[in-house]
N, C-alpha and C positions, 0 to 999 in steps of 0.2 A: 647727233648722227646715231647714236644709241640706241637702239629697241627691244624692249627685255620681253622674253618670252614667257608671257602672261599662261595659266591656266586656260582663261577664253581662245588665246591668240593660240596655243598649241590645238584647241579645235576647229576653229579654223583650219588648221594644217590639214587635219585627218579627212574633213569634209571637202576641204579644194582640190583633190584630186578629181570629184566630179561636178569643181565649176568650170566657169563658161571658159573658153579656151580663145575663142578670136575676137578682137574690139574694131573700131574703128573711131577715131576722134578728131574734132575739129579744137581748133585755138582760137578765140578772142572772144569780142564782141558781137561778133557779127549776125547774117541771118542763120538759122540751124537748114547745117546741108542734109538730105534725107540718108539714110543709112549712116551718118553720123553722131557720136555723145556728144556733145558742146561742153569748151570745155571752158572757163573765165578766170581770171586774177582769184579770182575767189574761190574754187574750186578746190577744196583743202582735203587730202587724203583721210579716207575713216573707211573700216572692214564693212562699212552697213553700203557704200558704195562700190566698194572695190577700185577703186583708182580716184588721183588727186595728185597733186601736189604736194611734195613734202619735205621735211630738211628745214622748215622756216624759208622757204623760197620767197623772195620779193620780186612781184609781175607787173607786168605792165601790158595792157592791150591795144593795138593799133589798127586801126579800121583804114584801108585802101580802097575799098572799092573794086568794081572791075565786074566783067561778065561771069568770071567764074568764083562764087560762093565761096569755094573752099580754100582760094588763095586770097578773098577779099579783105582777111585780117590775118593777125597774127599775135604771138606773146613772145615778149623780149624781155631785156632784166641787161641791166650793167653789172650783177653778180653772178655766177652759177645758182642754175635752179634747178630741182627734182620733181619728175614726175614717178608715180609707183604706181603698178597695176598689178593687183592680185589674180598668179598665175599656179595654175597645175603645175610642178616641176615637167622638164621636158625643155627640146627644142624648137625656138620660133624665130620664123623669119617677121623683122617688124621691118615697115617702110614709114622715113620718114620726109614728110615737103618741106624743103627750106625755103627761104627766099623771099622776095620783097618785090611788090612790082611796080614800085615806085620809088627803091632805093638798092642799097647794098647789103649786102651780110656775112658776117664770117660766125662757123658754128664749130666747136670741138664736143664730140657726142661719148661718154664713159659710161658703161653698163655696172649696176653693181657697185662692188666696189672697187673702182674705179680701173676699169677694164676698159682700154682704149679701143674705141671700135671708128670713129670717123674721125679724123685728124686735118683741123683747120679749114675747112668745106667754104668756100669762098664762090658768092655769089656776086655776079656784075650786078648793075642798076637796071631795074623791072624784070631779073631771071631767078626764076621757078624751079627750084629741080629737084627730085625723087630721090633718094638713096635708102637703099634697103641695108643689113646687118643682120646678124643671126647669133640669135642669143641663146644660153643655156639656164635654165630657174634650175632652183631645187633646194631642196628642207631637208632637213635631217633625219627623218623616220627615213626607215630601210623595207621596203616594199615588195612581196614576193612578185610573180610575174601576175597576178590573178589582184594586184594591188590592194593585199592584203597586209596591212604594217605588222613587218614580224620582230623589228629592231630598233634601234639609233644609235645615231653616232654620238658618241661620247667627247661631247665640243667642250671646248677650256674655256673659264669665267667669262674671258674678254671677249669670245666671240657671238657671245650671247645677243648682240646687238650687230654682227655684223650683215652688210645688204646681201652678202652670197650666201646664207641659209635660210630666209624669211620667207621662202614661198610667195616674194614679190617681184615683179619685173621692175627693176627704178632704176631711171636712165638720169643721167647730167647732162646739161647745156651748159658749155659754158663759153670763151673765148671771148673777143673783142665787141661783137656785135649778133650775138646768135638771135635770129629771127624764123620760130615755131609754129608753123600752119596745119600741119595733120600729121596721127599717127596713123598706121593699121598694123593689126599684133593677128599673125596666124599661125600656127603649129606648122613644124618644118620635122616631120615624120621621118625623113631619107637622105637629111642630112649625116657625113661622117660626123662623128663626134671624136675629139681630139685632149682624151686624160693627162691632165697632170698630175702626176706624184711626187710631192717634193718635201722642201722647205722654205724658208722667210726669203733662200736667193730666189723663190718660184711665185710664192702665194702673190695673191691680189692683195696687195699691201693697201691698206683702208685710208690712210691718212695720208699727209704731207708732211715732211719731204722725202719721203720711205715710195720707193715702186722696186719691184719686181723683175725680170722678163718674162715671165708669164702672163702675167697682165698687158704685157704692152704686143703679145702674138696675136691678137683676134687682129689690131689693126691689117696684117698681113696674112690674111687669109681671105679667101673668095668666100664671099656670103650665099646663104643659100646653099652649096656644096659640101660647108665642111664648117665646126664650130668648136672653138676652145670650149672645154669644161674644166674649169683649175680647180682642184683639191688639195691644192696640195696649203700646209698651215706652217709658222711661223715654228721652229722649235723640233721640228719631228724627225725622227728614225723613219726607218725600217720596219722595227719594233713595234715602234709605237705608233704609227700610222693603222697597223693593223691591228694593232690592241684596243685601238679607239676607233674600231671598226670602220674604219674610212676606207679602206681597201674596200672592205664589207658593201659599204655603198656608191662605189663604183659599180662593180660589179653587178648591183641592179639595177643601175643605171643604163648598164652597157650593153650591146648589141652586138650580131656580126659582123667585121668588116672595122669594126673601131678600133683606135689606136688608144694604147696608154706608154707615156713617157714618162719616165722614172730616172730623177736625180737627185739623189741623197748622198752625203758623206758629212758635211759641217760637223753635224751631229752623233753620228755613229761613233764618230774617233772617239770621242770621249769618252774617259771612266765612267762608269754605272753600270744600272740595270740593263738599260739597250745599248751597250757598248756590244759593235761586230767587231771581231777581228777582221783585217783585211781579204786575208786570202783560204777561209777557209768558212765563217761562219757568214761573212760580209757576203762572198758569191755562194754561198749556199742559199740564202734567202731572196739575193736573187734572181736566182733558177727556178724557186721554187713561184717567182709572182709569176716568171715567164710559163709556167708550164701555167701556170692557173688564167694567164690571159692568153693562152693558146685552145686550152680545153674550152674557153668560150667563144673562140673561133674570132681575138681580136689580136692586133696584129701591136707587140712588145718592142720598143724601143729606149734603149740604156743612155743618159747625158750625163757623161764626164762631170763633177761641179767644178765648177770655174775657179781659179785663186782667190784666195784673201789679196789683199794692196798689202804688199810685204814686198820690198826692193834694197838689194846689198848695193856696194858701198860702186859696183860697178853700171848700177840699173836696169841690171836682171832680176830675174822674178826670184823670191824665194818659194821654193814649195813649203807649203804647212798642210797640207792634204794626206802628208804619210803615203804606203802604195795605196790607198783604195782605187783612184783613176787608174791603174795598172788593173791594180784588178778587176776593177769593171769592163775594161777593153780585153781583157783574159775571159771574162764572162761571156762579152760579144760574141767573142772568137771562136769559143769553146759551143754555145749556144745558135749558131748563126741567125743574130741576130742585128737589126742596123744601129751602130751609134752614133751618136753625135759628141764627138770629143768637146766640148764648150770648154773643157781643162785645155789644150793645146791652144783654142783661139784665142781665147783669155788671155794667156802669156803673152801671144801678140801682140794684143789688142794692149795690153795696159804698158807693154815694155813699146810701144810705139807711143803713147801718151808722156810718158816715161813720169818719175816717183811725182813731179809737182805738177806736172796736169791734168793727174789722175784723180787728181783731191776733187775736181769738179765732177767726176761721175759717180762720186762715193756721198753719204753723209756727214762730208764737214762744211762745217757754218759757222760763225760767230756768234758766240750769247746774244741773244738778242734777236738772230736774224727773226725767230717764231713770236709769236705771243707766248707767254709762261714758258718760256727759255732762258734760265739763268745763266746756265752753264753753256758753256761752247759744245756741240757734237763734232764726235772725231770719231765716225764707225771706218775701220777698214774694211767691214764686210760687206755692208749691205748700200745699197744703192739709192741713188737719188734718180728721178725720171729720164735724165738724159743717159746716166748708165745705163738703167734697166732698158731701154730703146736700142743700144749698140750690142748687149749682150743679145737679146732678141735677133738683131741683125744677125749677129753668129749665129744662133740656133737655124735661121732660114736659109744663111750661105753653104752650112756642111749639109743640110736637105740639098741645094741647089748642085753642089759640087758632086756629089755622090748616086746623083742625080735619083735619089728613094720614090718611092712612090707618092709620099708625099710631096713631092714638088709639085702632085698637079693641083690642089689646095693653097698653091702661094698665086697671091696678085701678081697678075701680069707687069703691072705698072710699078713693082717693088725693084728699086735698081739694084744692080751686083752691088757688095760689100765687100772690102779688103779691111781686114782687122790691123793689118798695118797702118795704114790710110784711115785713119777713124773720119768724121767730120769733127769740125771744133766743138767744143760747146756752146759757143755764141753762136751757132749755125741752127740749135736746137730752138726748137719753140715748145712749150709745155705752160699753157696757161692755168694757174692753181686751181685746186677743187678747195671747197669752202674750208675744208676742214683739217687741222693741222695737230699734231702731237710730238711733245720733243720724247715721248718714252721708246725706247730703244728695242724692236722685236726680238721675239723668243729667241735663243742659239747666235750663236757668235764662228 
């Protein structure tokens, strides 16, 4: 999954700001539709093409027949596959055909790294159908408005290969039966775009069995309107988010009218260099991002971070957050500004699971459960898919309760959430992405 950022490959970077921006492509065998690439099992990603397949993806092509060309075939795989298309950084809405018109299909669609965007897509026997998503690309150079690179982000070793800085669109298929008929990738100019600022509880966590919620919000968001952009990395302050200019490239990323969401604390508590105190240097540097995404006329909202899994002897929560969550809702307050306490639902949310069912939405497993997993994982912090999907839910019920302006960016079809009321875990479906690591993300 790895791809190291070559000499040639960082010029490519510099130059794809003025390549081609929309594709259109077919899947299989079959005849070439006109205004489409044809795309085959063999069809293997290289920069001299700009899109392919990639990951080691293993394909399979299925020819059906039928009046119309473009659904007369397809590509399928009993594993997750990747397809990559070399994109200008930016928003695009890409529409994809699923479906089999001579059988069934079920599809689960992740952008990146592995950003949940179509969730189980299930097709009856001989039905066709369209689903569009709206994705966000983007590289690491820091680009004035005249897209002229005046900087970069200053990325840590491991992320050197990861899919959300390479200046490529690469999508996952995966689930029980995904069956792939066309893409089309076009630039989505007017879409809101929707910032993350975080840490490792936020980022688009790369691997299995490590997810996010932030990764898992594109699923609940209307396409076309409105598109997660996650920035946020494994490990980071405050501090140091903005030290390693990542604020930096928000910022030229961003536009009028966009939102940036900002939850940090793991990190901050800690002794060091970017250690905030809570109630003086911690809101002080959060005033100061608010004024700085206010002067660019985008609209600041503050997220509580959620508890550690820490439960006394009654099976209430323990806090280990120290005040920062106070003080951040003191911030709010003080700032008027909207928050999303994700600290208050949490406690819910996990004192309703209560200390032993809570193991299922965290990173515990058995040695063994991974490939090159000696050791058992027993993270209290960080989350496994089904977590990062209930945490999610939180983030979209205190939108919905509070009724933000954001609520009109959530799918209509997203049912109410009670964090009391979780659903089980065996209720969850999250079919693997190929790639698996027992090493432990940045911050605790």
């Amino acid at each position: 999954m790895k791809r190291i950022l070559s000499p040639i490959f960082l010029f490519l970077l510099i130059v794809s700001a003025h390549a081609q921006t929309s594709f259109a492509f077919s899947f299989g065998n079959g005849k070439i539709v006109k205004g489409y690439t044809p795309v085959t099992p063999q069809s293997n990603f290289t920069y001299q093409t700009g899109y392919g397949f990639s990951q080691g993806s293993v394909l399979e092509a299925v020819e059906r027949g039928g009046a119309n060309p473009l659904t007369a075939s397809f590509i399928t795989s009993t594993k997750p596959f990747y397809f990559s298309v070399q994109l200008p950084e930016g928003n695009y809405d890409v529409k994809i055909i699923l479906g089999d018109v001579k059988g069934i299909s079920a599809t689960t669609v992740r952008a990146e790294c592995r950003r949940l965007v179509l969730e189980n897509v299930r097709t009856s026997k001989g039905k066709i159908i369209t689903e569009t998503i709206t994705v966000h690309v983007r590289d690491s150079l820091i680009r004035n408005k005249g897209g002229t690179i005046t900087d970069k982000v200053k990325l840590k070793s491991r992320e050197s290969g990861f899919l959300h800085w390479d200046n490529l669109l690469t999508l996952e298929f995966n689930d029980s039966l995904p069956k792939l008929s066309a893409i089309v990738i076009t630039p989505n100019k007017k879409a809101t775009s929707i910032f993350l600022a975080g840490n490792s509880t936020v980022v688009d966590q790369d691997r299995e069995p490590w997810a996010a919620w932030g990764q898992m919000l594109p699923r609940f968001i209307v396409p076309g309107l409105a598109v997660v952009a996650n920035y946020a990395e494994s490990g980071e302050t405050l501090k140091a988010f903005e030290a390693e200019k990542r604020l930096d490239k928000i910022w030229s990323m961003a536009k009028a009218g966009d939102y940036l969401l900002m939850e940090f604390t793991h990190n901050d508590q800690k002794p060091g260099a970017n250690y905030l105190e809570p109630f003086t240097t911690y809101k002080q540097t959060l005033k100061e991002w608010i004024a700085a995404a206010r002067k660019r006329k985008m609209i600041p909202v503050l997220v509580t971070s959620m508890h550690r899994r820490n439960f006394d002897s009654a099976g209430h929560i323990i806090n280990t957050l120290s005040d920062y969550p106070e003080a951040m809702r003191q911030t709010a307050s003080e700032e008027k500004v909207a928050l999303i306490d994700l600290n208050a639902f949490s406690k819910t949310l996990y004192e309703a699971w209560g200390e032993e069912l809570s193991i299922k939405a965290f990173v515990h497993y058995p040695a063994n459960t991974f490939p090159h997993q000696p050791e058992a994982l027993k993270d209290n912090t960080h989350f496994n898919p089904y977590g990062a999907y209930q945490l999610a839910n939180c983030v979209v019920q205190s939108i919905r309760q509070q009724h933000l302006p954001l609520q009109q960016f959530i799918r209509k079809d997203i049912p109410a959430f009670d964090p009391a009321k979780p659903s089980p875990p065996g209720n969850f479906y999250w079919p693997p992405s190929a790639f698996v690591t027992a090493s432990k993300p940045d911050g605790n």
